[in-house]
C-alpha positions as CSV (number, residue, x, y, z in Angstrom):
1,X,13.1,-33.8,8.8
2,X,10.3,-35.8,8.2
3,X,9.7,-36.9,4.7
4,X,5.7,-35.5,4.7
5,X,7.1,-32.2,6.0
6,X,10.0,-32.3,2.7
7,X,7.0,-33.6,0.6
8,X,4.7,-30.2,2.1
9,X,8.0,-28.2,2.3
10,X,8.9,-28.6,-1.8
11,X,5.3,-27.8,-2.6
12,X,5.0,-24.7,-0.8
13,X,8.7,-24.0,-2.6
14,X,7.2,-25.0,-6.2
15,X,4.8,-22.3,-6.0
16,X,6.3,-19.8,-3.9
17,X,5.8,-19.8,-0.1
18,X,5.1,-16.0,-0.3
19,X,3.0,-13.5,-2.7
20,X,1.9,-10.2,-1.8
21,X,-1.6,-9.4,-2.5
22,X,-2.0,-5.9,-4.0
23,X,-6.0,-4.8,-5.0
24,X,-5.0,-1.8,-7.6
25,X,-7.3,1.1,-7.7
26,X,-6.7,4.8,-7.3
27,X,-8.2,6.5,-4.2
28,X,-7.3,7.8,-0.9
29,X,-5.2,5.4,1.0
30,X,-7.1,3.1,3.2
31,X,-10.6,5.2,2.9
32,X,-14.0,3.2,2.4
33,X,-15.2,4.0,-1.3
34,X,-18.8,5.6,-1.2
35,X,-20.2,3.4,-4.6
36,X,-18.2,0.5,-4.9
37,X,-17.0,-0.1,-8.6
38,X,-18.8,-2.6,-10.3
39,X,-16.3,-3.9,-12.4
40,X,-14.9,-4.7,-15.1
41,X,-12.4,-6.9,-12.5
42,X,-8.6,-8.2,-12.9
43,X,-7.0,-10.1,-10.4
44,X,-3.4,-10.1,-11.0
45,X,-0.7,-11.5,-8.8
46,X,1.1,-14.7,-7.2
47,X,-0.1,-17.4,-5.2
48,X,-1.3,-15.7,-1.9
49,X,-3.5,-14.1,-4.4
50,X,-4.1,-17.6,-6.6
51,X,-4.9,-19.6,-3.4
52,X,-3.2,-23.1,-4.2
53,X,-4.3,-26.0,-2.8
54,X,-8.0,-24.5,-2.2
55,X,-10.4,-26.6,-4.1
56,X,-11.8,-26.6,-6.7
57,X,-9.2,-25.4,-9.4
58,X,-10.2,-22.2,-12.2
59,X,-9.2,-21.1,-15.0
60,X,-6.0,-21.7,-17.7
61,X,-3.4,-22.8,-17.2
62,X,-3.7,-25.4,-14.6
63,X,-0.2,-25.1,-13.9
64,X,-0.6,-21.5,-12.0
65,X,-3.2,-23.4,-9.7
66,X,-6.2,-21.0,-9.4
67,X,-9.1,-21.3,-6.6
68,X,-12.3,-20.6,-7.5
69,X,-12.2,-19.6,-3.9
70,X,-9.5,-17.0,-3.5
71,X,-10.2,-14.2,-2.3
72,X,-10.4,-12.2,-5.5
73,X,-13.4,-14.5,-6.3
74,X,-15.0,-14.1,-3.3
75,X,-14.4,-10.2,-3.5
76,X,-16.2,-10.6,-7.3
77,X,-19.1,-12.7,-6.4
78,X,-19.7,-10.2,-3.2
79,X,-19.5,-7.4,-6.0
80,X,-22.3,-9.3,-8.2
81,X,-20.1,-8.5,-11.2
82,X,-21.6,-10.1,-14.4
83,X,-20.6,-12.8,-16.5
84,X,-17.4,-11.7,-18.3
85,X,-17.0,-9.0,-15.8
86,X,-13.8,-10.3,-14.1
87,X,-11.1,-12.2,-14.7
88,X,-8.7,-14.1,-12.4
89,X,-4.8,-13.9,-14.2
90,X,-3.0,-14.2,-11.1
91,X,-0.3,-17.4,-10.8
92,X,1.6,-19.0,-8.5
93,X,5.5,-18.7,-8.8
94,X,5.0,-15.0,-10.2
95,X,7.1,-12.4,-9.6
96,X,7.1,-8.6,-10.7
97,X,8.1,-9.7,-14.3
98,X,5.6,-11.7,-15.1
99,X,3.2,-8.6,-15.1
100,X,4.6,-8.0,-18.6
101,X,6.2,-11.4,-19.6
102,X,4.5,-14.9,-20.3
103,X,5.3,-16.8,-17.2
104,X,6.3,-20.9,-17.5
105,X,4.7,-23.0,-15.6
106,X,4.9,-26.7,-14.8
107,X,1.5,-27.5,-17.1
108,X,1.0,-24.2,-19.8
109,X,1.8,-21.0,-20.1
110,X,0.3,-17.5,-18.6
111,X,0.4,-14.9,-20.5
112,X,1.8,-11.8,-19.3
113,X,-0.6,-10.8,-16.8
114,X,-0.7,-7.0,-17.5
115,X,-2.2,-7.9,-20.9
116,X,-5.8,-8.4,-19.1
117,X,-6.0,-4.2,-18.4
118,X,-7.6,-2.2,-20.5
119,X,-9.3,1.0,-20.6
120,X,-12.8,-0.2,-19.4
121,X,-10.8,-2.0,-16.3
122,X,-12.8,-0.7,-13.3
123,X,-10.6,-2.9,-10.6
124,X,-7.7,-4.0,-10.3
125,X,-5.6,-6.4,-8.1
126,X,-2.4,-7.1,-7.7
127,X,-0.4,-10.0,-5.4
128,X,3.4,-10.1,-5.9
129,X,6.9,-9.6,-4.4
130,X,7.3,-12.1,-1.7
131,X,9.2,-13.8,-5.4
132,X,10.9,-11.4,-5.9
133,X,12.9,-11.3,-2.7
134,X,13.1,-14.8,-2.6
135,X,11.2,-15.4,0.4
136,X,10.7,-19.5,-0.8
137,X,14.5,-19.8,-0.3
138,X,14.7,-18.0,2.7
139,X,12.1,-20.3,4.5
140,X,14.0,-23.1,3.1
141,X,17.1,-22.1,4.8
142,X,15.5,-21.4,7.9
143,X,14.2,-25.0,7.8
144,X,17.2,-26.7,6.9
145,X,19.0,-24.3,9.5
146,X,16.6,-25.4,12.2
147,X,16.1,-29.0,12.1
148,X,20.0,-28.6,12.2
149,X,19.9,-27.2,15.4
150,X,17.1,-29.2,16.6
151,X,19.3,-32.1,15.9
152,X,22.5,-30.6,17.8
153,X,20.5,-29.6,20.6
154,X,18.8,-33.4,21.1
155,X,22.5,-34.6,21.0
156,X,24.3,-32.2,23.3
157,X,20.7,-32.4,25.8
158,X,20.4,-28.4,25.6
159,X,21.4,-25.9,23.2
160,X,19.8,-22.6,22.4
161,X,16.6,-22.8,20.7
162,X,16.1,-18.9,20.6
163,X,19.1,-19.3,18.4
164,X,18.6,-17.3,15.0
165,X,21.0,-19.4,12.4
166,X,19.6,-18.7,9.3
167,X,19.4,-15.1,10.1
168,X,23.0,-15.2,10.7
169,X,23.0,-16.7,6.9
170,X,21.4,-13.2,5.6
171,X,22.5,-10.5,7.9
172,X,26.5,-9.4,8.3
173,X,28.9,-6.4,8.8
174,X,25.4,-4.6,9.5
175,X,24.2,-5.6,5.7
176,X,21.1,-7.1,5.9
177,X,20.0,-9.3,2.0
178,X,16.3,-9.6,2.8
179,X,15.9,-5.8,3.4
180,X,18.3,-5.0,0.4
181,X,15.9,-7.1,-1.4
182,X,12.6,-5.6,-0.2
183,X,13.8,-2.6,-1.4
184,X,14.6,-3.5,-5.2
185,X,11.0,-5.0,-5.2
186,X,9.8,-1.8,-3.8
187,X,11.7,-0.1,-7.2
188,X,10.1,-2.5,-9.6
189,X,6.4,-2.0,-7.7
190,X,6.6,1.2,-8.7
191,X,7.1,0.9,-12.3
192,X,4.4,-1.6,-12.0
193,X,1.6,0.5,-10.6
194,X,2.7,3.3,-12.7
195,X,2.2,0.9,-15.8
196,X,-1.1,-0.2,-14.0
197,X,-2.6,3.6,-14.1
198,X,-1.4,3.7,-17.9
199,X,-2.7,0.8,-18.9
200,X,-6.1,1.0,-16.8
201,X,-7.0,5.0,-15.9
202,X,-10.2,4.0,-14.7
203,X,-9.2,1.3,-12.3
204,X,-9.4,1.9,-8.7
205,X,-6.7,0.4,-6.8
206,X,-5.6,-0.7,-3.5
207,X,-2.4,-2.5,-2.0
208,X,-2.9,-5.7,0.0
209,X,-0.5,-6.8,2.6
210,X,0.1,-10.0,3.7
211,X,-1.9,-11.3,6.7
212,X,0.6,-12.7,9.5
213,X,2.6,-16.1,8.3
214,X,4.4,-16.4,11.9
215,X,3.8,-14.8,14.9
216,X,5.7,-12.3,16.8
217,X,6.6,-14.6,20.0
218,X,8.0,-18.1,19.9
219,X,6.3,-19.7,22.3
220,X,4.9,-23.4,20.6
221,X,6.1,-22.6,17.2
222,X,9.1,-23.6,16.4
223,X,8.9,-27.7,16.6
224,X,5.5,-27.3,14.5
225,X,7.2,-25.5,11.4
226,X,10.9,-26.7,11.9
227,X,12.5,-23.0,12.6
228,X,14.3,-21.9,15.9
229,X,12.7,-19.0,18.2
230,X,15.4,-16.6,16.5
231,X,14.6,-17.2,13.3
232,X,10.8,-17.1,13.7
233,X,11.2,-13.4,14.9
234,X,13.6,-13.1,11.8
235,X,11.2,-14.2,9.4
236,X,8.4,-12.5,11.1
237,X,10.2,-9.3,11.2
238,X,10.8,-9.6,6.8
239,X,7.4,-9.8,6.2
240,X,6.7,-6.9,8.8
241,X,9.2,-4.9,6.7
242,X,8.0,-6.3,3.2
243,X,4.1,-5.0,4.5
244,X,5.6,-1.6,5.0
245,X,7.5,-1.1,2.0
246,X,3.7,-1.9,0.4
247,X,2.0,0.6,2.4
248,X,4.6,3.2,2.1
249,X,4.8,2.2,-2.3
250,X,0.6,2.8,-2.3
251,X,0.7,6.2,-0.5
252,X,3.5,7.4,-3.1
253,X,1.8,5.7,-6.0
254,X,-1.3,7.8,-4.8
255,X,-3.2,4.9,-4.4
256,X,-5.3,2.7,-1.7
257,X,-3.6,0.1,0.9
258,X,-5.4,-3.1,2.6
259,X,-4.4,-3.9,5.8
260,X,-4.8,-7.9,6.2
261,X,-2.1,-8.3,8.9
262,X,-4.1,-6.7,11.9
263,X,-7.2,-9.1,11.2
264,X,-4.6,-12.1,11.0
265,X,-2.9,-11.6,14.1
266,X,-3.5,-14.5,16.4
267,X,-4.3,-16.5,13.6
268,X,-0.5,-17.5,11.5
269,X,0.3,-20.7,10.7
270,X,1.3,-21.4,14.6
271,X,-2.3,-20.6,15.2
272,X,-4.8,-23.8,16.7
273,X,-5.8,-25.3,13.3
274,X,-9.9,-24.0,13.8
275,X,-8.7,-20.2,13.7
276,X,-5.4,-20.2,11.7
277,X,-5.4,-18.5,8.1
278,X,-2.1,-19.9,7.1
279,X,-1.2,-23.5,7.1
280,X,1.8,-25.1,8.6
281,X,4.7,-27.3,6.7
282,X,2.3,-29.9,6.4
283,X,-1.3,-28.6,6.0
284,X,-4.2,-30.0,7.9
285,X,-7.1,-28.3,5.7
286,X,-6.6,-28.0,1.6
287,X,-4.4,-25.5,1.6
288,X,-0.7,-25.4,0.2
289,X,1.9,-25.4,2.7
290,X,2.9,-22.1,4.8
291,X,-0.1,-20.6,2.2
292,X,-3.6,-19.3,2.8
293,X,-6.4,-21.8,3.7
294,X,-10.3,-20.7,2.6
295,X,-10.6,-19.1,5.9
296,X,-7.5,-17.1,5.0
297,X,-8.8,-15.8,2.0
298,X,-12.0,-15.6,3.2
299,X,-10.4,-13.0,5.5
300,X,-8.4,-11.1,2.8
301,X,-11.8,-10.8,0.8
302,X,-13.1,-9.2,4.3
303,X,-10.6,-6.7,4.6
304,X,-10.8,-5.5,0.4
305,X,-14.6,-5.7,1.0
306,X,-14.4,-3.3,4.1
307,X,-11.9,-0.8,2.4
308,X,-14.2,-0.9,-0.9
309,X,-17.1,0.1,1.5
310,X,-19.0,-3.0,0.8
């Protein structure tokens, strides 16, 4: 490997290739809001949510590396929410715990993000769990696991790239770690929203999925982000599992679910660099690696805007 893609690679590790976006407010799933709230607003969540990478930096700590242009910021300045009428607590590295425990970081300390609800808390969001099954590690493997192969098969002259190595790392005897994973996040979400609705009664909420990282075919991917053809369906397949495990959470929880994957498709990190939402290994717009760029969260805002009616 390259050392700029290990240099792009370790970023995108440092603050966790994937956070699930979740917009909290109680409503029916998916239905358009007639009078959109008009705050108070709490973003809470991980980095799909903090948008590293995306200049120009916000808020404290530094460390959790904030954009001023996530889309929780965009949704707020859309809203026309007042001065102290939102604030942005979400972090990158976070996982499900750190909605009620101070989270380390490499430069200060966020405080437990559930600490920013209260009872005047009109809306709420919520980006976490790709942490929590340790998606980071998983895409680290299925790096490693590739440029492997891509080394054997340059050697031997052939070799199958639709190979699926690192999936063969996860999945055995029918057991499959990622999914056994998905579902002890989806356990924890639960106490989370639940805790949510006590802390904030008022809020509305939504859950927002991820927008597509990969896409569903091979073709032209799998040089560009140093994973085979069958791991690229793998990894593509987790996060289609992790996005319904959020839908089917929200419409337990009796709350509202964003759908940022269908708007996305056609435009993953495999996407031509003018379209794409996500950036490769090594980014070509500011953008942390195999994260959101501003058009990505440009195009989450959309979709919370459209469900809020706005």
């Amino acid at each position: 490997m390259k050392t700029s893609v290990r240099a792009a690679l370790a970023g995108a590790l440092a603050c966790g290739v994937l956070t699930t976006a979740i917009v909290v407010g109680r409503h029916d799933n998916g239905a358009a809001d007639a009078a959109p709230p008009s705050g108070p607003y709490v973003a809470l969540g991980d980095s799909y949510t903090a948008g590293p990478g995306i200049p120009g930096r916000s808020g404290t700590p530094t460390g959790c590396d904030r954009s001023d242009r996530n889309y929780p910021a965009l949704v707020a300045r859309r809203l026309d929410l007042p001065a102290g009428g939102f604030r942005d607590v979400s972090c990158s590295g976070a996982t499900l715990a750190d909605l009620d425990s101070a989270q380390s970081t490499d430069h200060g300390t966020n405080p437990a993000q559930l600490s920013a609800l209260d009872g005047r808390t009109r809306l709420v969001t919520l980006g976490m769990g790709g942490n929590d099954i340790g998606f980071a590690s998983l895409v680290k493997t299925c790096v490693k696991s590739g440029v492997l192969t891509f080394a054997l098969n340059a050697m031997t002259s052939g070799g199958d790239r639709s190979a699926a190595p690192c999936r063969a790392r996860y999945v055995s005897d029918g057991a499959d770690r990622i999914q056994q994973r998905i579902d002890a996040a989806d356990a924890r979400l639960a106490k989370a929203l639940a805790e949510v609705e006590r802390r904030a009664p008022k809020a509305r909420v939504y859950v927002v999925g991820y927008p597509a990282i990969l896409p569903s075919h091979t073709t032209g991917c799998g040089a560009e982000m140093g994973l085979t053809g069958g791991d690229i369906t793998y990894l593509h397949e987790k996060e289609q599992q992790l996005n319904t495990m959020l839908r089917a959470r929200a419409g337990k929880a009796g709350v509202g679910y964003v759908d940022t994957y269908s708007p996305s498709v056609g435009r993953d990190a495999c996407a031509d660099r003018q379209v794409r939402w996500v950036e490769p290994l090594v980014p070509l717009a500011p953008a942390a690696s195999v994260h959101p760029n501003e058009r990505g969260e440009q195009g989450m805002a959309d979709a919370v805007l459209k469900t809020l009616g706005v």
